[in-house]
C-alpha positions in Angstrom: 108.3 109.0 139.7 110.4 108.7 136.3 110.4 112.3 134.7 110.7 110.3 131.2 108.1 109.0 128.2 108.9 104.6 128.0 108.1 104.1 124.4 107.8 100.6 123.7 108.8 99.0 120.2 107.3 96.0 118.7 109.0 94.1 115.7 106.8 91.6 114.8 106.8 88.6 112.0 103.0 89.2 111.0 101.0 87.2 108.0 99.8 89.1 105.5 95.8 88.6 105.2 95.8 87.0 108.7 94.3 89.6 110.7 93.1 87.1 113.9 96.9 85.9 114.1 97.7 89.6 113.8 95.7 90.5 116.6 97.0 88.4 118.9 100.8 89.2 118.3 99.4 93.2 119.2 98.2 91.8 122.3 101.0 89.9 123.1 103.3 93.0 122.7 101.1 95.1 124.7 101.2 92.6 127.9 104.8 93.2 127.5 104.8 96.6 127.5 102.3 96.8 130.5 105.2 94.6 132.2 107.7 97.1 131.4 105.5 99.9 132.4 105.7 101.7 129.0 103.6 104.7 128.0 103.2 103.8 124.5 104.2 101.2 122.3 104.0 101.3 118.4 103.7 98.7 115.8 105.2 98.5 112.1 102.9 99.7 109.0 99.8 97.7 108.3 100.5 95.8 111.5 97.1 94.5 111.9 96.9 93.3 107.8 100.4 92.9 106.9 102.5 94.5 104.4 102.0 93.9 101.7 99.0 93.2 101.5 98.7 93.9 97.5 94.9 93.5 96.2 93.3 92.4 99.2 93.3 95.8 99.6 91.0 95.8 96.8 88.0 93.4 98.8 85.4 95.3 101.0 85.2 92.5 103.5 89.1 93.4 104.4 88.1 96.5 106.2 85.1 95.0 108.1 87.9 92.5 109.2 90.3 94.9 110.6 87.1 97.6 111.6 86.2 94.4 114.2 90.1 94.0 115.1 90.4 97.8 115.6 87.6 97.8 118.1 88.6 94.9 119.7 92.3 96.7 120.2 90.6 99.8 121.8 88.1 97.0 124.1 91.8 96.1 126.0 92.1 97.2 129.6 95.5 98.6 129.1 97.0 101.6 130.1 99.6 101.7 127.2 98.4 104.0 124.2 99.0 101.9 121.1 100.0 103.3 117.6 98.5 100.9 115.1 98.7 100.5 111.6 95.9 99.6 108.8 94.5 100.5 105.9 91.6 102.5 106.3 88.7 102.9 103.9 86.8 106.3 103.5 84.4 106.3 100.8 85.8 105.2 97.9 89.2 106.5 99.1 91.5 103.9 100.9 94.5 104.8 103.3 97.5 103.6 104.7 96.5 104.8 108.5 98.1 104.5 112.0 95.7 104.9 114.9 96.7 106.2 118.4 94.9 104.2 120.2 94.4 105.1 123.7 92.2 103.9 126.6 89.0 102.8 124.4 89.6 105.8 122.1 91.6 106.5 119.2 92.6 109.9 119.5 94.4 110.4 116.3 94.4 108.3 113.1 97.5 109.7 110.9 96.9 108.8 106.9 100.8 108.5 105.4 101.7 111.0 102.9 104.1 110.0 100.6 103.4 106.8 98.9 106.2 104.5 97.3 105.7 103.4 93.6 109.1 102.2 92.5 110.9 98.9 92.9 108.9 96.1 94.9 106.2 99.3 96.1 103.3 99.8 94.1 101.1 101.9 96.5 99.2 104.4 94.0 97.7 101.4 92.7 95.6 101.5 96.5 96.3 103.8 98.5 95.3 107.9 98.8 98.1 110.3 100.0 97.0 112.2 102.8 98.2 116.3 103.0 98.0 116.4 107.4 100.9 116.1 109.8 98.6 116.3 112.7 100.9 116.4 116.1 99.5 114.8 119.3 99.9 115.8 122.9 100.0 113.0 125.1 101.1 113.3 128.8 102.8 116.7 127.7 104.6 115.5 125.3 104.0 116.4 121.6 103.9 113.5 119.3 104.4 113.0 115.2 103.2 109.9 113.4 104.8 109.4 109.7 104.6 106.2 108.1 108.2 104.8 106.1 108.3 106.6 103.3 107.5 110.0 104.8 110.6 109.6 106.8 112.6 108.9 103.8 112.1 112.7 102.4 113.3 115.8 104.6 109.6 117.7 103.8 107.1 115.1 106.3 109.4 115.6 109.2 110.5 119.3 109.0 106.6 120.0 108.7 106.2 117.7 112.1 108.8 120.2 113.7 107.5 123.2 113.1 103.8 121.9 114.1 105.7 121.3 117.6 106.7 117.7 117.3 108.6 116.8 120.2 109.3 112.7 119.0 108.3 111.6 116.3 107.0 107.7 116.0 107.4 106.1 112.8 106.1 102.8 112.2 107.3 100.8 109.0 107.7 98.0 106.7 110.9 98.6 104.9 111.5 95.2 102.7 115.8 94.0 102.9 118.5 93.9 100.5 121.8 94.2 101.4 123.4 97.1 102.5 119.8 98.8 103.2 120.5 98.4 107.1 123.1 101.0 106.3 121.2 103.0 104.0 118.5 103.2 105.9 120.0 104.4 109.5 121.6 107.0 107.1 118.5 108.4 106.2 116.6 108.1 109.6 119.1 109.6 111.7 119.3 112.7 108.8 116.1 113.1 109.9 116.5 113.7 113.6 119.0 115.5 112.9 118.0 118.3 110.6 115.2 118.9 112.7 116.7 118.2 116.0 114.2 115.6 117.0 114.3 112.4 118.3 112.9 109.7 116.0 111.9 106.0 117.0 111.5 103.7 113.8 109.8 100.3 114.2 110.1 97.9 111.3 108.3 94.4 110.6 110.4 91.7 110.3 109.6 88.3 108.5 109.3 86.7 105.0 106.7 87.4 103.1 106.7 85.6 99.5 109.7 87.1 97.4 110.1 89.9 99.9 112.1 90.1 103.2 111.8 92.0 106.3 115.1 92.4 108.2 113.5 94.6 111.2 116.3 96.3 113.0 114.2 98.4 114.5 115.5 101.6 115.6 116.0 104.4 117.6 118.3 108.1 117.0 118.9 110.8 119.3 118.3 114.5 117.5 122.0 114.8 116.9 121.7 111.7 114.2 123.4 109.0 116.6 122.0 105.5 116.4 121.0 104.8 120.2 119.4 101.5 119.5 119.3 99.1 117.0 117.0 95.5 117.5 117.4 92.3 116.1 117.9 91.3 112.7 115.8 89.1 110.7 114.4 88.1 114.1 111.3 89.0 116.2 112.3 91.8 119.2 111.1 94.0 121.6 112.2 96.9 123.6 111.7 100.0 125.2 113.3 103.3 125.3 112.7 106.1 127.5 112.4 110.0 126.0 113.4 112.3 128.5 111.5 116.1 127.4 114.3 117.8 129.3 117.6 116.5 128.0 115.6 115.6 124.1 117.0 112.5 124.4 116.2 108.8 124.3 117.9 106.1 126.4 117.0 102.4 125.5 116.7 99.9 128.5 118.5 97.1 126.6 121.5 97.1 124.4 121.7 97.1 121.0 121.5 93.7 119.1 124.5 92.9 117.2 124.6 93.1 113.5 125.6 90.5 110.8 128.5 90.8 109.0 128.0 90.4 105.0 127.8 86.6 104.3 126.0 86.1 107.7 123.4 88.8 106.9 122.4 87.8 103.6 122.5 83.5 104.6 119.9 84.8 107.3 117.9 86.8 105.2 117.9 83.5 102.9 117.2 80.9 106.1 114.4 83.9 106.8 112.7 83.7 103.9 112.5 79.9 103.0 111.5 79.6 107.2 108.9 82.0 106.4 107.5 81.1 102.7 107.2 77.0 104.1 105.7 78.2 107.4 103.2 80.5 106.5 101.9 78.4 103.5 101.4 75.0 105.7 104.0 73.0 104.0 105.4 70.4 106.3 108.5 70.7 104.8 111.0 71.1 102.0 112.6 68.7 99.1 114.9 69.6 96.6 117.2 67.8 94.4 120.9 67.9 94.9 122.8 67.1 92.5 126.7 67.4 93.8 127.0 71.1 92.9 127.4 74.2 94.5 124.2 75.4 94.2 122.0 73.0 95.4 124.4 71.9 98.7 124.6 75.7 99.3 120.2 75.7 98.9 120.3 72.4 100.7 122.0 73.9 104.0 120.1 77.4 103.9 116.9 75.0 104.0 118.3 72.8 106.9 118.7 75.9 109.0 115.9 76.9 108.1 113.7 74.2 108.9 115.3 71.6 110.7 117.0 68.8 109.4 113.9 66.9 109.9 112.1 68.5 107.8 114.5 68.4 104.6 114.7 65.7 101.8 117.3 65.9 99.4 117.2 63.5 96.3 120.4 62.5 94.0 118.7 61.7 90.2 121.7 60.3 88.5 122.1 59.6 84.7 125.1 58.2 82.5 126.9 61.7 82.8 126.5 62.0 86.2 130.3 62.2 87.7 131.0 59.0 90.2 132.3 62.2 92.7 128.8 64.1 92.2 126.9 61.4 93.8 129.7 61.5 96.3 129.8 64.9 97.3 126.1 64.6 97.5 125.6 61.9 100.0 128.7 63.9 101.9 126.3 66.6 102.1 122.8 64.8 103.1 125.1 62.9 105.9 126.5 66.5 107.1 123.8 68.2 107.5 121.9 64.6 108.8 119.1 64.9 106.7 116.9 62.1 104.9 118.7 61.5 101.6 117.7 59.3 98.5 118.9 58.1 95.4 116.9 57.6 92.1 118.1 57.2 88.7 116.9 58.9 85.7 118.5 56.3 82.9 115.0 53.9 82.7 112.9 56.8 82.7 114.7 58.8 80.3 115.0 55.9 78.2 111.3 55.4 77.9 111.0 58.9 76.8 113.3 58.3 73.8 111.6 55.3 73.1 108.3 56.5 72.6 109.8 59.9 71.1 112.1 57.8 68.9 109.8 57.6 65.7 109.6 61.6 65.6 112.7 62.2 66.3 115.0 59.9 63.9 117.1 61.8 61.8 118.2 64.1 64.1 121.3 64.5 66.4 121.0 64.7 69.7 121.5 68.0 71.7 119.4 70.7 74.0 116.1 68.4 73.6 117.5 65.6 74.8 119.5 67.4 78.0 116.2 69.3 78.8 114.8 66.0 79.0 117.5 64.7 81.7 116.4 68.1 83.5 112.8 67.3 82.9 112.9 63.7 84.1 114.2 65.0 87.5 111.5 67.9 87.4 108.5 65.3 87.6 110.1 62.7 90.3 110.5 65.9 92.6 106.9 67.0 91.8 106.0 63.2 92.2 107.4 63.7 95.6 106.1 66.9 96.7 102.5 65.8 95.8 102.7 62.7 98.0 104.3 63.6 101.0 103.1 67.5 100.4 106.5 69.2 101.1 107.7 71.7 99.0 109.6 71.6 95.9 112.9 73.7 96.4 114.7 74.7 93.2 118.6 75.8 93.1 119.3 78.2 90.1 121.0 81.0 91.3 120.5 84.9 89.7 123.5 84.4 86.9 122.1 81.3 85.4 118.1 82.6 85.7 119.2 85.4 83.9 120.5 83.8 80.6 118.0 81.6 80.6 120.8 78.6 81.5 118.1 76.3 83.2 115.2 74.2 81.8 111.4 75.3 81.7 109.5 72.3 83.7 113.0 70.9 84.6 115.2 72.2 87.1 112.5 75.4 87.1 109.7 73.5 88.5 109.3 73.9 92.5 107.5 76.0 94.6 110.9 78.5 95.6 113.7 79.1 94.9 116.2 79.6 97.2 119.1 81.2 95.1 117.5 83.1 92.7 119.0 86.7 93.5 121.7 85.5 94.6 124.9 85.5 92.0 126.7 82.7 90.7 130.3 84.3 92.7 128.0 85.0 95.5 126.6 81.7 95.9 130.8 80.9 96.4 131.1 83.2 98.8 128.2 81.8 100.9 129.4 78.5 100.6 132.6 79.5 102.3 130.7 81.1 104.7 128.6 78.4 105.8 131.6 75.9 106.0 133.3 78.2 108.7 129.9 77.8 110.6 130.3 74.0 110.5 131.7 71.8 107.4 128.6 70.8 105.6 130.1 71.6 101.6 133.1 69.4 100.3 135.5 71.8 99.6 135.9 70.0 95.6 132.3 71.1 95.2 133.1 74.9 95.7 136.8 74.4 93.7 135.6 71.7 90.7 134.1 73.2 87.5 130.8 73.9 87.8 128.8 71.7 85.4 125.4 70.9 84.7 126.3 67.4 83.8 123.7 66.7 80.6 126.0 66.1 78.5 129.7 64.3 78.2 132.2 66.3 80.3 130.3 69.5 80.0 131.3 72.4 81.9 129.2 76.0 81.9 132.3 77.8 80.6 131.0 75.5 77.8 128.3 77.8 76.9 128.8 80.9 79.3 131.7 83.3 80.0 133.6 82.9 83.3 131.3 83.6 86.2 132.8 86.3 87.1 132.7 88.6 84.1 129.2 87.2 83.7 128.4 88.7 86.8 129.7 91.9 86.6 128.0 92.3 83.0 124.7 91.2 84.7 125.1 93.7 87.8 125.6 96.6 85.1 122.8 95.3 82.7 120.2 93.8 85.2 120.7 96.0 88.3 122.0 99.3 87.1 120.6 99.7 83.9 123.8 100.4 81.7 124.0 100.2 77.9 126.0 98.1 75.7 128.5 101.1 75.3 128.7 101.9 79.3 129.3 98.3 80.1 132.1 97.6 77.5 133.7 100.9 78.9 134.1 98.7 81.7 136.4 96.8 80.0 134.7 93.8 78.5 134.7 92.7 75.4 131.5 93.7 73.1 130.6 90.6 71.7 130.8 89.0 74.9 128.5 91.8 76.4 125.8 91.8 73.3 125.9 87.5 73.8 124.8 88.2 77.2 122.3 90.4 76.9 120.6 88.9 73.7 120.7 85.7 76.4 119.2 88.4 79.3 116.3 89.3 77.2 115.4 86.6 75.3 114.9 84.7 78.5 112.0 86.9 79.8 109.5 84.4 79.2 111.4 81.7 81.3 111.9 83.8 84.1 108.1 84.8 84.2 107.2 80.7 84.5 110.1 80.2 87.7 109.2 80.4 90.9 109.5 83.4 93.2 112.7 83.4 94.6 113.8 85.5 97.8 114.9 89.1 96.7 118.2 90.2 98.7 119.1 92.4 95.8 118.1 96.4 94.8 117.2 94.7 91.4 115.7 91.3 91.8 113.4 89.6 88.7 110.3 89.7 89.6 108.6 92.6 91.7 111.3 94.8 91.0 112.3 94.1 87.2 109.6 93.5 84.9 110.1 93.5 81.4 108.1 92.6 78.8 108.5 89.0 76.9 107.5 90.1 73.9 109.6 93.1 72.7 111.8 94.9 69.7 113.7 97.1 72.0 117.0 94.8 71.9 116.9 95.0 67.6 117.8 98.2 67.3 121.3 97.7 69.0 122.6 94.9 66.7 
């Protein structure tokens, strides 16, 4: 007889709102822990709805949903106790619960405490906080429940000790940005070890519109030590055994091993495009690609992604289209094998100015005229996307969204886009990544100027300071939060810094009409930065 607890873990890529398809990834789990003769096996937060699952949580008929779920859960002819999560509606009060649900019965339902409102969280807006730390004895061993975020504070956990908390479970759905891995197992294995208690975190994994779920699912002995860490970005399972005696936990399969830098973040992009096409029923993905970096770098995240089958990549040329741009583009498509067309802009573009000629004599061509290059190629890809019905994949990265250096209904319109938190020197870096992969990028794409190419020999240096003191101005505006006076203590040069962020915030509006993008950063625009479009705030620093 084993003198041990198996704990299994279950790191699953759920669909938000999907509660059948839910269901039957619990199942599945559970027939795998039976098979590894586990004792329990716990699922991420919201498991059965989601996360997040934002104002769904709002409709009564959500709760009937998962009510009919939740009985059919505790209906399985299992041996395996299951800790499930779902929101739970009491009243007029709503919870973010996870059930211990054991041979038809569920013996504890735990309500999390501490609710996240910062960043991409917005939990107040639902969700009660409960005041319990109820502890569970099963098969003489006392159990804790706490849900993400009451693992993140030292109070949730030290109250679980002193109730006579033995292990404490933690199921979660902690969304990615790089360097959180890190962060995180900082802050979980603090936990065990200020309370000298074992602590077993399970994390969804998955795309889930802007947001992405890494998993890495894992496990920490009470002296801090990471003892197991799962798969990243990817579905896993595993179990671990707890041992009362020793107070320690032994997993029955190594560790999966972790991503370096570029790797981790070109996953979490392949993740979320995977994800967003997938669970939205698109049978694919288009972009246009234009013989820059940023749309061969977007091109070959959405190859990976999806297949090379399942990618269409479209060269729109025009009279200031470089000869070695249509080049490097067809390079590309041939690379990664994909289907690869070329249309020109010059007869459509020219019909524009025709009919706009009238209105427009007497003036001298400039932005209107470029935005209607960009504009031109907006509709043919739309045009595309609403015959064949794949999606619309747009290529400006987080430096360029952020000054506004892209066209409204132009190269804005698509469905995602792949690049948008991702910094102009980044997008380098990954470009360099992915060639030591396999050669997909010509190399003069990632070492020739970048240029937007609406205009004779244009360049962005053109209208925008080298990338990277853009960048770094943009990390300490955008992402940190610094004024005019920190950043130019940084060593830049003030009217470069005041250009940029006049460009930052005058650009809300256009940032609020892209589409989502996927968030790899602390500070993303979108669910984590929102200002308002119309505001003063930026006078008062002329």
């Amino acid at each position: 007889m084993r003198n041990s607890m198996r704990i299994a873990l279950a790191q699953n890529n759920y669909i938000v709102g999907d509660i059948e398809y839910n269901l039957q990834l619990i199942k599945q789990s559970v027939a795998q822990a039976e098979e590894q003769d586990a004792d329990i096996i716990v699922f991420s937060e919201l498991s059965l709805c989601g996360y997040p699952p934002e104002d769904l949580l709002l409709r009564p008929d959500l709760y009937l949903i998962v009510d009919k779920a939740l009985e059919e859960i505790k209906s399985l002819k299992t041996g395996v106790a299951m800790v499930v999560g779902h929101p739970r509606q009491d009243g007029e009060q709503v919870f973010n619960s996870a059930s211990f649900i054991y041979q038809g019965e569920s013996l504890l339902c735990y309500d999390k405490q501490l609710l996240p409102n910062y960043a991409v969280f917005d939990e107040k807006r639902y969700f009660t906080a409960a005041t319990d730390c109820p502890v569970i004895d099963f098969k003489g061993v006392k159990l804790s429940i706490l849900i993400c975020e009451d693992l993140w504070f030292k109070e949730p956990a030290k109250v679980a000790k002193l109730a006579g908390a033995e292990l404490i479970l933690s199921p979660n759905a902690s969304p990615y940005y790089y360097g959180k891995v890190e962060v995180r197992g900082k802050e979980m294995g603090s936990r065990a070890r200020e309370n000298s208690i074992p602590v077993i975190y399970v994390n969804q994994v998955g795309g889930q519109d802007e947001l992405i779920f890494d998993g890495c699912s894992s496990a920490y002995n009470p002296d801090g030590s990471t003892v197991f860490m799962a798969a990243e970005m990817a579905e896993d399972f595993a179990c671990i055994d707890f041992n009362q005696a020793s107070n320690q936990l032994t997993p029955l399969k190594p560790s999966t091993k972790q991503f370096e830098e570029h790797e981790e973040i070109w996953q979490a992009l392949v993740l979320g495009v995977r994800d967003y096409v997938r669970k939205n029923g698109f049978p694919g993905a288009l972009l246009g690609l234009s013989g820059g970096i940023d749309s061969a770098v977007s091109l070959a995240v959405a190859v990976d992604a999806l297949g090379k089958e399942n990618v269409n990549a479209v060269m729109m040329p025009f009279r200031y289209t470089a000869s070695i741009s249509v080049e490097d583009a067809r390079a590309e498509a041939e690379a990664l094998g994909i289907e690869f067309d070329v249309i020109s802009i010059e007869p459509i573009f020219d019909a524009f100015m025709e009919q706009m000629a009238p209105k427009l004599e007497g003036t001298e061509p400039g932005v209107t005229e470029q935005n209607i290059q960009a504009r031109c190629r907006g509709t043919i890809l739309m045009g595309l996307s609403n015959k064949f019905g794949r999606l619309v994949l747009t290529t400006g990265n987080k430096s360029e969204v952020a000054v506004g250096y892209c066209t409204l209904y132009g190269d804005m319109a698509g469905g995602l886009d792949v690049l948008k938190d991702v910094p102009k020197t980044m997008v380098y870096q990954l470009a360099r990544y992915r060639n030591k992969v396999s050669p997909v990028i010509p190399e003069r794409v990632i070492t020739r100027p970048p240029s937007a190419e609406l205009a004779p020999d244009q360049i962005d240096e053109d209208n925008l300071p080298p990338y990277e003191v853009l960048d770094e101005i943009l990390e300490a505006y955008v992402e940190q939060d610094k004024s005019i006076s920190d950043i130019v203590s940084l060593g830049h040069d003030e009217a470069v810094v005041r250009k940029v962020i006049r460009l930052v915030d005058i650009n809300e509006h256009k940032r609020r009409q892209a589409p989502i993008g996927i968030r790899i950063s602390p500070r993303a625009f979108g669910r984590d930065r929102r200002y308002p479009i119309t505001s003063g705030f930026g006078r008062q620093f002329k």
